[in-house]
C-alpha positions in Angstrom: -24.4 16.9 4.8 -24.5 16.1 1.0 -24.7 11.5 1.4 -23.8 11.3 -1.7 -19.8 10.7 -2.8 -18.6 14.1 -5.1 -15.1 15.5 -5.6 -15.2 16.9 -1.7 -14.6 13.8 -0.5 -11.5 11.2 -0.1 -12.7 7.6 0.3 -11.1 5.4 2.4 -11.3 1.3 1.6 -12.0 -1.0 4.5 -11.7 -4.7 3.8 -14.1 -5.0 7.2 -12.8 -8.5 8.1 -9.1 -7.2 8.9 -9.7 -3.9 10.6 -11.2 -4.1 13.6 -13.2 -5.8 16.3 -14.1 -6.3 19.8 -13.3 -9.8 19.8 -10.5 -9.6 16.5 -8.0 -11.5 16.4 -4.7 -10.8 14.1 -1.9 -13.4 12.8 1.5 -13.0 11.5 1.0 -14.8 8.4 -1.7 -14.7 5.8 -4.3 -16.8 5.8 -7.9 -16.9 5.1 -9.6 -17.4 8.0 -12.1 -14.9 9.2 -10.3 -12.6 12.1 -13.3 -10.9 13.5 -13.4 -7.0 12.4 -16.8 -5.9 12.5 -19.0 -2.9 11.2 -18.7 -2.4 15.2 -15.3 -2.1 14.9 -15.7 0.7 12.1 -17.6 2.8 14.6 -15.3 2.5 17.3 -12.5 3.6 15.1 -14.0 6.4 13.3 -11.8 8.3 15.4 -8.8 7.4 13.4 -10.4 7.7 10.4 -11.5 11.5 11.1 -7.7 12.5 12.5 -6.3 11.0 9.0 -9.0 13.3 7.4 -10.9 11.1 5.5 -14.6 11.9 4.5 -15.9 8.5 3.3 -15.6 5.0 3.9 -16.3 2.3 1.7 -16.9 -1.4 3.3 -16.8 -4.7 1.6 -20.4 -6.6 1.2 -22.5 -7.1 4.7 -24.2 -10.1 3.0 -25.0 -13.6 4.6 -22.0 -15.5 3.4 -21.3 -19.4 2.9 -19.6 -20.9 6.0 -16.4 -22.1 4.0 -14.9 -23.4 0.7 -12.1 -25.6 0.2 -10.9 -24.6 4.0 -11.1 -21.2 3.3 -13.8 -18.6 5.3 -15.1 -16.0 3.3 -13.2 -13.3 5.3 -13.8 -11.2 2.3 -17.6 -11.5 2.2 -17.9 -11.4 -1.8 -19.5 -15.4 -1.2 -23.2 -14.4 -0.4 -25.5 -17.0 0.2 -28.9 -14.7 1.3 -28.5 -11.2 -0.2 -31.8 -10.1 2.2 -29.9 -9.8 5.0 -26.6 -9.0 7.0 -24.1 -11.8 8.0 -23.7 -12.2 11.9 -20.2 -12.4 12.3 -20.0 -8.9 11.0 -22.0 -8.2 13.9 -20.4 -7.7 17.8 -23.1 -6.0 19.5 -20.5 -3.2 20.6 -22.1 -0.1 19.2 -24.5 -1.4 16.9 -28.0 -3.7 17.0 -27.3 -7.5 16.9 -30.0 -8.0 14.3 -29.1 -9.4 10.9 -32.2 -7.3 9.2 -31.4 -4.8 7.0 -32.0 -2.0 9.5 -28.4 -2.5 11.3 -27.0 -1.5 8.5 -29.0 1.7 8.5 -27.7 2.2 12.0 -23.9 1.6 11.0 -24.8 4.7 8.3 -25.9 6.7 10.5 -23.6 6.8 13.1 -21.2 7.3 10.5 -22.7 10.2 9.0 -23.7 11.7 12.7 -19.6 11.9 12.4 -19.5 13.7 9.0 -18.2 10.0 7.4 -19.9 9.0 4.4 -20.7 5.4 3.4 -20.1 3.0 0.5 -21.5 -0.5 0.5 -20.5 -2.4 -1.7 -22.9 -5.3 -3.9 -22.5 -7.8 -5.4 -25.7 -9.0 -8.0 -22.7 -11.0 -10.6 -22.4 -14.7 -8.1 -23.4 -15.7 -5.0 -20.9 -18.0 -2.7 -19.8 -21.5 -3.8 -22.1 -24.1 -3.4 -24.6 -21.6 -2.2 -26.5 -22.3 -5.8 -28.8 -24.3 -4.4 -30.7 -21.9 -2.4 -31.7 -20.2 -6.1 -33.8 -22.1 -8.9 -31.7 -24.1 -10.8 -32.2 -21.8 -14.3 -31.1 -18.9 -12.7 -27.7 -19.7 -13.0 -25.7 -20.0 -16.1 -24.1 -22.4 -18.1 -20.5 -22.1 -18.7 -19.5 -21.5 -22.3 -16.0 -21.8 -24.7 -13.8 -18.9 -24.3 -14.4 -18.2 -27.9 -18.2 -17.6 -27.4 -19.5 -13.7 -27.3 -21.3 -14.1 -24.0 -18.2 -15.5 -22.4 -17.0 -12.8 -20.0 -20.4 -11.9 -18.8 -21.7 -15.7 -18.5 -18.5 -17.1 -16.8 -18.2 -18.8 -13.8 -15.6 -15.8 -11.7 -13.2 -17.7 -9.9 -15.7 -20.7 -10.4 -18.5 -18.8 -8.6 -22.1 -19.6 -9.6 -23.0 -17.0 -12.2 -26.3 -15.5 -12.2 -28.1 -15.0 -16.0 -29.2 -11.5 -15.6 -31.1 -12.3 -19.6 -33.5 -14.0 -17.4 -36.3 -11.4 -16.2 -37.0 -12.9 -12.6 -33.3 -13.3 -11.7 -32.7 -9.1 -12.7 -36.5 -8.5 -11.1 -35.0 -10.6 -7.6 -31.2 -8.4 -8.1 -32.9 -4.9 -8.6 -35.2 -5.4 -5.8 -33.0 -6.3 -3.7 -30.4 -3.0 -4.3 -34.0 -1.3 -3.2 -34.2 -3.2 -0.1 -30.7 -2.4 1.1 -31.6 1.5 0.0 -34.8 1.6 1.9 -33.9 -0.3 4.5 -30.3 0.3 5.2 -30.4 3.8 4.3 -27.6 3.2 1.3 -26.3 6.6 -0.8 -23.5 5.1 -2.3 -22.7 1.6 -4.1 -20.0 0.6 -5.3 -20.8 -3.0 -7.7 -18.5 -5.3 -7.7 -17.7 -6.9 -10.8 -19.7 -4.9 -13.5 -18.3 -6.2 -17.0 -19.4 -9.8 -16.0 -23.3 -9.1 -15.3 -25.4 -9.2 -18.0 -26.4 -5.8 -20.2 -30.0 -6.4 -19.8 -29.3 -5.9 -15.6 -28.3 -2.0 -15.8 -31.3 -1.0 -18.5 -33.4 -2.1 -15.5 -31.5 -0.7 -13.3 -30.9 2.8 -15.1 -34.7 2.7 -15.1 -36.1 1.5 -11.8 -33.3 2.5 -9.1 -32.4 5.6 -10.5 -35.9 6.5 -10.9 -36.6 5.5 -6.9 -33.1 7.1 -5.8 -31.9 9.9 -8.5 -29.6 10.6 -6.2 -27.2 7.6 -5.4 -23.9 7.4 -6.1 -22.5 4.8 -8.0 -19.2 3.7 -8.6 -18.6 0.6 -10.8 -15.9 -1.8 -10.7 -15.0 -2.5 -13.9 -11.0 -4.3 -13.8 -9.2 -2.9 -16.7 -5.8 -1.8 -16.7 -4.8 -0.8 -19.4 -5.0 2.8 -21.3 -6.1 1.1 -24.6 -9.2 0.0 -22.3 -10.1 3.6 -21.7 -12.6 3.6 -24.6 -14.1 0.3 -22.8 -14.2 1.7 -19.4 -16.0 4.9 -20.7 -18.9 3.1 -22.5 -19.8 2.0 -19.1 -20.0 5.5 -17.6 -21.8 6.8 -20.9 -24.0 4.3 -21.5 -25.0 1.5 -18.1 -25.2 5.6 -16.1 -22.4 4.7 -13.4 -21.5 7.7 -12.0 -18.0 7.0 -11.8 -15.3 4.0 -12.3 -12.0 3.5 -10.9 -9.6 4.7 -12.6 -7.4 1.6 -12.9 -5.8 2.7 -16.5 -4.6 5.9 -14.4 -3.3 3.3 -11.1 -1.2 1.5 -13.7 0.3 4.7 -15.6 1.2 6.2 -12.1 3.4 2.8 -11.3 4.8 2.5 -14.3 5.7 6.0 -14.2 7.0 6.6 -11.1 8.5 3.3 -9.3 9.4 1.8 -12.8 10.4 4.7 -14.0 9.2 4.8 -17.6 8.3 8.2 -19.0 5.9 10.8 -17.8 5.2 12.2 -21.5 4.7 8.2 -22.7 2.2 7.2 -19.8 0.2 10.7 -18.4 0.2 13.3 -20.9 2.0 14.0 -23.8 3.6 17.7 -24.3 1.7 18.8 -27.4 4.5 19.5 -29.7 2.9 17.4 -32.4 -1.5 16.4 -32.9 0.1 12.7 -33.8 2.4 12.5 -30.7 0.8 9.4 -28.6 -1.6 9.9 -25.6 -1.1 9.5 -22.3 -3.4 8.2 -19.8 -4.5 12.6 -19.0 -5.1 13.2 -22.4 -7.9 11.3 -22.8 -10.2 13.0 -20.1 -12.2 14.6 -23.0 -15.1 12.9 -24.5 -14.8 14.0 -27.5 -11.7 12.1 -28.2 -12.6 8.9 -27.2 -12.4 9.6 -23.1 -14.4 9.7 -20.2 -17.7 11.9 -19.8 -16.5 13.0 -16.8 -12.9 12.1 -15.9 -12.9 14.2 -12.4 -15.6 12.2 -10.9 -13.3 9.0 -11.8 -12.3 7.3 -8.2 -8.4 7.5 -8.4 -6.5 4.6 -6.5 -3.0 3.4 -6.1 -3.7 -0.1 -5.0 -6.4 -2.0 -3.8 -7.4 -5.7 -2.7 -7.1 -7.2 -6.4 -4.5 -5.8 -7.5 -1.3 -7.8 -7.5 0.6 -5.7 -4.7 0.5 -2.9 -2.1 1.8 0.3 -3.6 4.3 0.4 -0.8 5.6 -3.7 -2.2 5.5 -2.6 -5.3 8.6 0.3 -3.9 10.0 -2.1 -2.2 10.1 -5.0 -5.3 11.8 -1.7 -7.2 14.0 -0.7 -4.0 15.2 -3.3 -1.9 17.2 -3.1 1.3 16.4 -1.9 4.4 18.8 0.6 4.5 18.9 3.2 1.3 16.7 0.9 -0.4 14.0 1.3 2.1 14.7 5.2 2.1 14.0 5.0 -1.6 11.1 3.0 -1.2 9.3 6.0 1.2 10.6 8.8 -1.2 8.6 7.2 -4.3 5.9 5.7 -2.2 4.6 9.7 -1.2 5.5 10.5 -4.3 2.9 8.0 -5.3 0.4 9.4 -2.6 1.3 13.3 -4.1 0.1 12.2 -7.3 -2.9 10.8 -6.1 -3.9 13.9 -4.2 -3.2 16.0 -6.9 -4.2 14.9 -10.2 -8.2 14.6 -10.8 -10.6 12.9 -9.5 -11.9 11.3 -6.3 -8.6 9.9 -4.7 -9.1 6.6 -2.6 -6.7 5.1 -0.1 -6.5 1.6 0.7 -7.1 0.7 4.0 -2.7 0.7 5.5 -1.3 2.8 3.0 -0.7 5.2 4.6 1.1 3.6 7.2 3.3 2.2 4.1 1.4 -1.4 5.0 2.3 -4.2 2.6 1.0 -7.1 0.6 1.4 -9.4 -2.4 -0.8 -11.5 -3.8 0.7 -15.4 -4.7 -0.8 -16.6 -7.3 -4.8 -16.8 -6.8 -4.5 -16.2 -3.3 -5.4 -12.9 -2.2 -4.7 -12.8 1.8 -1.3 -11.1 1.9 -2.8 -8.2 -0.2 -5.5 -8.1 2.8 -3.6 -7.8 6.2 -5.4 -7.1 9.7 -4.6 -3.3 10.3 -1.8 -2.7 12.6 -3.5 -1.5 16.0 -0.3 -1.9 17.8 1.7 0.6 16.0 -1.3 3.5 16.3 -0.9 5.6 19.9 -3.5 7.2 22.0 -3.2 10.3 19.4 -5.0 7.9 16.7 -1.4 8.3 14.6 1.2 6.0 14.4 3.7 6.5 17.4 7.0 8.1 16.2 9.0 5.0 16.8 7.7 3.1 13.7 9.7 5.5 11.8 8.2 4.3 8.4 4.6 4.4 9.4 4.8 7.4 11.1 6.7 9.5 7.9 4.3 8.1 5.6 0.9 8.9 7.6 1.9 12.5 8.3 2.6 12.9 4.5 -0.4 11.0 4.0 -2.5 13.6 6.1 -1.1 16.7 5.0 -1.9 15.7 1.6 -5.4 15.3 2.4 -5.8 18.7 4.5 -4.3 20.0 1.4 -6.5 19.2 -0.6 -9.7 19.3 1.1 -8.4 23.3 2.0 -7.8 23.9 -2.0 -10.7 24.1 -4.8 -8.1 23.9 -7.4 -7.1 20.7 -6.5 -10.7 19.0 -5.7 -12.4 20.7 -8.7 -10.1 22.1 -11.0 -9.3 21.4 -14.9 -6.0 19.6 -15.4 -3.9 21.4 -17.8 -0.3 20.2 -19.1 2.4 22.9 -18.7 6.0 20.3 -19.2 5.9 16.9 -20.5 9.2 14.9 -20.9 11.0 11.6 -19.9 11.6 13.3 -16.3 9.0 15.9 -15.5 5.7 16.3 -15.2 4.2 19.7 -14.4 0.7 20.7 -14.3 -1.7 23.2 -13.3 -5.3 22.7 -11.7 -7.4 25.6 -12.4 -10.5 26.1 -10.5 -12.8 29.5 -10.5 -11.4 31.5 -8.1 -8.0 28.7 -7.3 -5.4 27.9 -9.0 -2.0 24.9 -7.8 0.6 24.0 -9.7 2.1 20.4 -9.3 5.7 19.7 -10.7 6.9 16.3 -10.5 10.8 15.0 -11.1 10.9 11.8 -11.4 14.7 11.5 -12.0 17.0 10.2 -9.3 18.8 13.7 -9.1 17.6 16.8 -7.7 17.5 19.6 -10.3 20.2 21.5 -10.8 18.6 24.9 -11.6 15.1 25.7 -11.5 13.1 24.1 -14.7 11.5 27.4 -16.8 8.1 27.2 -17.7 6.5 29.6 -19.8 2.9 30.8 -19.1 1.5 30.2 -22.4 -1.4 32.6 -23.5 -2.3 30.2 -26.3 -3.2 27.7 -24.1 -4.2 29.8 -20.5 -6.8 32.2 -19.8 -5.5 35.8 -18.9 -6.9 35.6 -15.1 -5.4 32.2 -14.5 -1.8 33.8 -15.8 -2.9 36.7 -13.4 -3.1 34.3 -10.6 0.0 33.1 -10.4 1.9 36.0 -11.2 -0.1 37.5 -8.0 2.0 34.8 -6.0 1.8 31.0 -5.3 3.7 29.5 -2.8 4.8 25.8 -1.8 2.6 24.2 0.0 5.0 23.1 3.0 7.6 25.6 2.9 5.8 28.8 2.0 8.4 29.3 -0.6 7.2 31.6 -3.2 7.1 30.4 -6.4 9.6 32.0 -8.6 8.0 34.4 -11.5 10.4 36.3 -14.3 7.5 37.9 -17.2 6.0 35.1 -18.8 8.6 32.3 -16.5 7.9 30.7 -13.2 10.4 28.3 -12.2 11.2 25.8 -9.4 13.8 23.0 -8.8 12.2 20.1 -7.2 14.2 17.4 -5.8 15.0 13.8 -7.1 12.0 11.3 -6.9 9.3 14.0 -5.6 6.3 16.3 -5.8 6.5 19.9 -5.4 2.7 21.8 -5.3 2.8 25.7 -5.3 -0.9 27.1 -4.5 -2.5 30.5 -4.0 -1.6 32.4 -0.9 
């Protein structure tokens, strides 16, 4: 088993607090008090995990945490007090060793892998938990300074969380030692760092140096929050030049909602149709390096929502189609239309933990809870689905899944270049071209079905002769087994209102 996260895999994000535990308690409301889900808890439902078809979990930080702040418990675990070693109420003593040392954690991983699951921990070296300064010298924190000062958004107090000063050589000796002790000792492959813009540059030349020289072979993603396409230039400095091996893809996250739930245009946000070199770019046609993009946009982590982000894909539907009666139906159509994009455009796709059992959440203000609600056991059967009378849930996982086995069963899809066939205000078609696969996506995002199958030409200009070959030699939809309509040059397909139809290679 290749440990390390690559474009096999879907990762599936598990806020470990609200899944599951032995003792786990759940409430209607939000509120953020610590329920009880352990890494115990992630054993004993690998099950479900495995029949959704997932290959990789990642789990928030295992850290010691701070007993409270301001009547809030640090549910979340991102307010670590001792980094050396695991906190105990993560801990049930249900499948896994009661110690705090470093070695449970090793255990957690491999159980996980001896079922085929990958794992992601995820670190924190930017703060530790408030009031939990103390326990550190007092100069390895930093002082706050003005907004307008250079420094500001890496020496910051996040959220008002002690800020560690990175410039110092003891506090980045103490962080990078550390990440070694959690990879020798708790047998981590992959990280995913939390919070990467605010840590000081000085942190990743040490760390490009001494933990990539110890483990060439980790993977690491870095959480870098910027939404925005114009920040694509940012985001790729830090995969060029601070050696993450991938980012999420948050410019991409915001494109696709934009896109399809507000319905703004295809051709603005994802890729433009190349009619014109001074037409604008969308988020897709900046993969190439060479023009300002990523140095390797298909090992980007592709996400629709997460547990920052302001809502749950399936709220944001539902803000956009309201109603529980066509309203809601609307809000399932464009919510796996969301999940058919995921799968289907580049990258490593990442579910958050309930969407695909259409689970909701918003986030009020500064308060995050509502976007992070305990997993609904109740609704899952014996099967490890959702039972078929949570109508919702149960359309929405089944789409979810199939999308994944898709995926996982098609190299065009996991590795294949991303080339634009039909860009407009509407429609979106693409192919993915692998070496010996080829799938081609179309996507109508009007509110009408099409009334006659959209032409598109094969282009020799712009495809290889064997990839033209492949299709004329027959794709089919992937559900239907439809064949994919080919006239010389012209395939064609009408694709209904508000969804994703993906022809691959029979």
């Amino acid at each position: 088993m290749n440990r390390v996260i690559s474009q096999d895999d879907v990762i599936y994000f598990v806020m470990t607090d609200r899944f599951f535990g032995r003792d786990k308690h759940s409430v209607e409301t939000a509120d953020t008090a610590i329920h009880g889900g352990t890494l115990d808890g992630i054993v004993e439902k690998l099950d479900y995990l495995l029949e959704l078809g997932v290959t990789a979990i990642w789990i928030t930080p295992v850290y010691e945490n701070i007993a409270e702040h301001n009547g809030s418990e640090p549910y979340h675990y991102y307010w670590p007090k001792n980094f050396d070693r695991l906190d105990r109420r993560l801990l049930d003593g249900s499948h896994l060793p009661t110690s705090t040392d470093p070695s449970t954690l090793r255990a957690f991983v491999d159980t996980c892998e001896g079922r085929g699951m990958k794992v992601i921990l995820d670190m924190v070296v930017n703060h530790c938990g408030y009031g939990a300064a103390g326990g550190f010298e007092a100069n390895w924190i930093n002082r706050e300074v003005p907004a307008d000062h250079p420094d500001h958004e890496v020496k910051l107090h996040l959220a008002g969380l002690p800020d560690f000063n990175h410039d110092r050589p003891d506090v980045l000796d103490h962080f990078i030692r550390n990440v070694v002790l959690w990879i020798r000792e708790g047998n981590v492959a992959n990280i995913r760092m939390d919070t990467v813009k605010h840590v000081e540059k000085a942190f990743w030349h040490y760390f490009k140096s001494q933990i990539r020289g110890e483990a060439p072979g980790l993977g690491l993603i870095g959480e870098v929050l910027s939404e925005q396409p114009s920040d694509i230039p940012e985001l790729q400095g830090y995969q060029n030049y601070h050696d993450f091996d991938a980012l999420f893809d948050f410019p991409l996250a915001t494109a696709l909602r934009q896109t399809l739930i507000h319905d703004q245009s295809p051709r603005h946000w994802l890729a433009r149709p190349r009619l014109h070199p001074d037409e604008p770019r969308g988020v897709l046609d900046r993969d190439n390096a060479m023009s300002g993009g990523y140095r390797n946009a298909n090992q980007l982590v592709t996400l629709l929502d997460n547990h920052d982000l302001q809502q749950r894909i399936m709220s944001h539907a539902r803000g956009k189609h309201t109603g529980d009666g066509e309203g809601l139906q609307w809000a399932v159509r464009v919510c796996k239309l969301c999940l058919g994009a995921l799968f289907t455009m580049r990258g490593v796709p990442q579910l958050y933990y309930g969407t695909e059992l259409g689970l909701e959440g918003w986030k009020q203000g500064s308060n995050d809870s509502d976007l992070r609600r305990d997993f609904p056991w109740q609704i899952i059967g014996p099967d490890h689905r959702p039972t078929a009378d949570h109508a919702v849930a149960h359309e929405i996982y089944h789409w979810t899944r199939d999308l994944i086995a898709l995926r996982k069963g098609c190299d065009a899809l996991k590795y294949g270049a991303t080339i634009t066939l039909w860009s407009d205000d509407l429609v979106y078609a693409y192919l993915r071209v692998a070496f010996d696969d080829v799938a081609l996506v179309i996507i109508n995002n009007g509110y009408h079905d099409m009334p006659h199958p959209l032409p598109i030409r094969l282009n020799p200009d712009v495809l290889p002769p064997r990839v033209v070959s492949s299709i004329k030699g027959g794709l089919a939809h992937w559900q239907t087994g439809e064949p994919l309509a080919v006239d010389g040059d012209v395939v064609g397909a009408a694709v209904p209102g508000k969804s994703i139809a993906v022809y691959r290679q029979t």
